[in-house]
C-alpha positions in Angstrom: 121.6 169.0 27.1 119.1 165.8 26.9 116.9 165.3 29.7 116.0 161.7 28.9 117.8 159.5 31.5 117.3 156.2 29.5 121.0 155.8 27.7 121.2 156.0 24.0 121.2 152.1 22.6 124.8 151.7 20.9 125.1 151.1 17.3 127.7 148.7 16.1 129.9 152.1 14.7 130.0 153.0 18.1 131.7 149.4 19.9 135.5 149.5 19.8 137.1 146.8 17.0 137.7 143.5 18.0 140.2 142.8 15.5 141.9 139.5 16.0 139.4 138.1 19.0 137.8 134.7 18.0 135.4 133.3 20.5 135.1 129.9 20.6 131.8 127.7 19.6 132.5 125.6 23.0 132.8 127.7 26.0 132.6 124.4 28.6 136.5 124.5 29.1 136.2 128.2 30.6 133.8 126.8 33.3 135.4 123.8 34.0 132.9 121.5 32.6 135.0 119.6 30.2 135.9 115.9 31.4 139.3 115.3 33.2 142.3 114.9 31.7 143.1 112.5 34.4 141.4 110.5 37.3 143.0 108.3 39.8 141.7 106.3 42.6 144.6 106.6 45.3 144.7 103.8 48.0 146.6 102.0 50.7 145.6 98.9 49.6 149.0 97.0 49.2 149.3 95.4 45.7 148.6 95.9 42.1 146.5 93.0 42.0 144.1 93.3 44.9 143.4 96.8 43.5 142.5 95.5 40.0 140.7 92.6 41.5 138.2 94.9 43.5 138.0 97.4 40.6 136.9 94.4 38.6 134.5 93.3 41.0 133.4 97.0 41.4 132.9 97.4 37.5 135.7 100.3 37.5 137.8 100.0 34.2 141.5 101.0 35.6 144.5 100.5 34.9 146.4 100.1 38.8 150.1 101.3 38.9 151.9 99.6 41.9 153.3 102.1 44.3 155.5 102.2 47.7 152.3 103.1 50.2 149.3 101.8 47.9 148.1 101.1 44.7 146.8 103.8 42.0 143.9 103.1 40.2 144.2 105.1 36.8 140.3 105.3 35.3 139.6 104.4 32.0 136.3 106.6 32.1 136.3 110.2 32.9 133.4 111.7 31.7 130.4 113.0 33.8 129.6 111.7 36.9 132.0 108.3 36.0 134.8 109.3 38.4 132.5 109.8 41.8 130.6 106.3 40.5 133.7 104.9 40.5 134.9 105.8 43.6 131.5 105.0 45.6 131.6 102.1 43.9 135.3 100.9 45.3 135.4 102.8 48.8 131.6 100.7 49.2 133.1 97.3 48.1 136.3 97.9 50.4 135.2 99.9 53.3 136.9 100.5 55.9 139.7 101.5 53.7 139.3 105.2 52.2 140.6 106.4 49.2 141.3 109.9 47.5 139.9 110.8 44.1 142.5 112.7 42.6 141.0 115.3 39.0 143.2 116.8 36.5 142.2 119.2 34.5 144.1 121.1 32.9 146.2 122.4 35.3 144.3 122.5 38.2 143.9 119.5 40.9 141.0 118.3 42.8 141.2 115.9 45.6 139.0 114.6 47.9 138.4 111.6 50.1 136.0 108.7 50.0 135.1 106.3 52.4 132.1 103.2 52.4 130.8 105.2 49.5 130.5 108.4 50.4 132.6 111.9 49.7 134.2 113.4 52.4 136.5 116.0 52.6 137.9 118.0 49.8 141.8 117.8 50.5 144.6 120.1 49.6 146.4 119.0 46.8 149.6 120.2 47.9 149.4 118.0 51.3 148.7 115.4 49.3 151.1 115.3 47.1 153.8 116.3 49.9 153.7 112.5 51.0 153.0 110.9 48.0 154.6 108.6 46.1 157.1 109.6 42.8 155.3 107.6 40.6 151.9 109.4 41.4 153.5 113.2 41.0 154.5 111.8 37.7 151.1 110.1 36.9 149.5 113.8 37.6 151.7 116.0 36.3 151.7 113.7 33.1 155.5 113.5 33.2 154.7 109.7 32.7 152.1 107.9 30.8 150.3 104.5 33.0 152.1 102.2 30.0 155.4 103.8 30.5 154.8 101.8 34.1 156.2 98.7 35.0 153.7 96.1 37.5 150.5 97.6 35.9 147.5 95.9 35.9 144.3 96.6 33.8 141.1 95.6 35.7 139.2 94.4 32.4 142.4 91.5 32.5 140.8 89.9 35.7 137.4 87.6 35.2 135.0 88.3 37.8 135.6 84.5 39.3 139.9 85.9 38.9 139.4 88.8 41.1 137.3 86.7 44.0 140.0 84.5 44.1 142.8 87.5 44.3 140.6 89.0 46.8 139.6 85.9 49.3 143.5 84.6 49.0 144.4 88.6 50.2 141.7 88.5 53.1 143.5 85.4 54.4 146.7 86.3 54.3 146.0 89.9 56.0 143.6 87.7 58.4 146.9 85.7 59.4 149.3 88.5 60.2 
């Protein structure tokens, strides 16, 4: 019996085979650094158009699907910090009206509110989604792709002069009602 109470170092005869075990070279998608798959900006605002016309003003490439309680703005640019720049960006230029930024990856969901450019709380996605429109479960669950949509409109199609006018037309007509 050894009295040395510092283990033995292993040699490779002694680690059990690993036959058929190939570790990848990229290990970000185990720690959920990879990029979305998907990134919307949900909103009340009423109209396709509006949307697009802020998003332009706002510099957020989207593509903004039309839906029964708001629009959806789809992001062109998921990666890094584009998503949260994004959506300070658009809950700054419309405050007043929040929005939830909605992350797919893979299969898990993220969700969580903005308002006047700021994150707030981190929402359940299955509350969300409870009240939310078809077209969005379909949008996250990628049963349906933005250009299998009908009324969609991609911000980079609106000048910046465009999307003023969209927007100051809107303001009146809400301003009237």
């Amino acid at each position: 019996m050894s009295t040395d109470p510092t283990p033995a170092a292993a040699s490779d005869d002694d680690l059990p085979a690993l036959d058929g075990i190939e570790i990848p070279d990229d290990l970000s998608g185990l720690t959920g650094a990879s990029d979305p798959d998907l990134v919307a900006l949900v909103t009340q605002i009423a109209g396709a158009e509006p949307l697009a016309a802020a998003c332009s003003l706002a510099q957020v490439e989207a593509d903004v699907v039309p839906t029964d309680v708001g629009a959806v703005a789809v992001l062109r640019d998921r990666s890094g910090d584009a998503p949260a720049r994004a959506a300070a960006a658009l809950s700054t230029l419309v405050k007043g009206v929040p929005l939830i930024l909605v992350e797919r990856r893979g299969e898990q969901l993220a969700m969580v509110r903005w308002a006047d450019g700021a994150p707030g709380d981190v929402l359940a996605p299955g509350l969300v989604l409870g009240s939310a429109p078809e077209v969005l479960e379909d949008l996250i669950t990628g049963e349906r792709a933005v250009a299998d949509l009908d009324g969609v409109v991609a911000s980079s199609s609106l000048s910046r002069w465009k999307a003023m006018r969209l927007l100051t037309a809107a303001g009146r007509r809400a301003r009237k009602k």
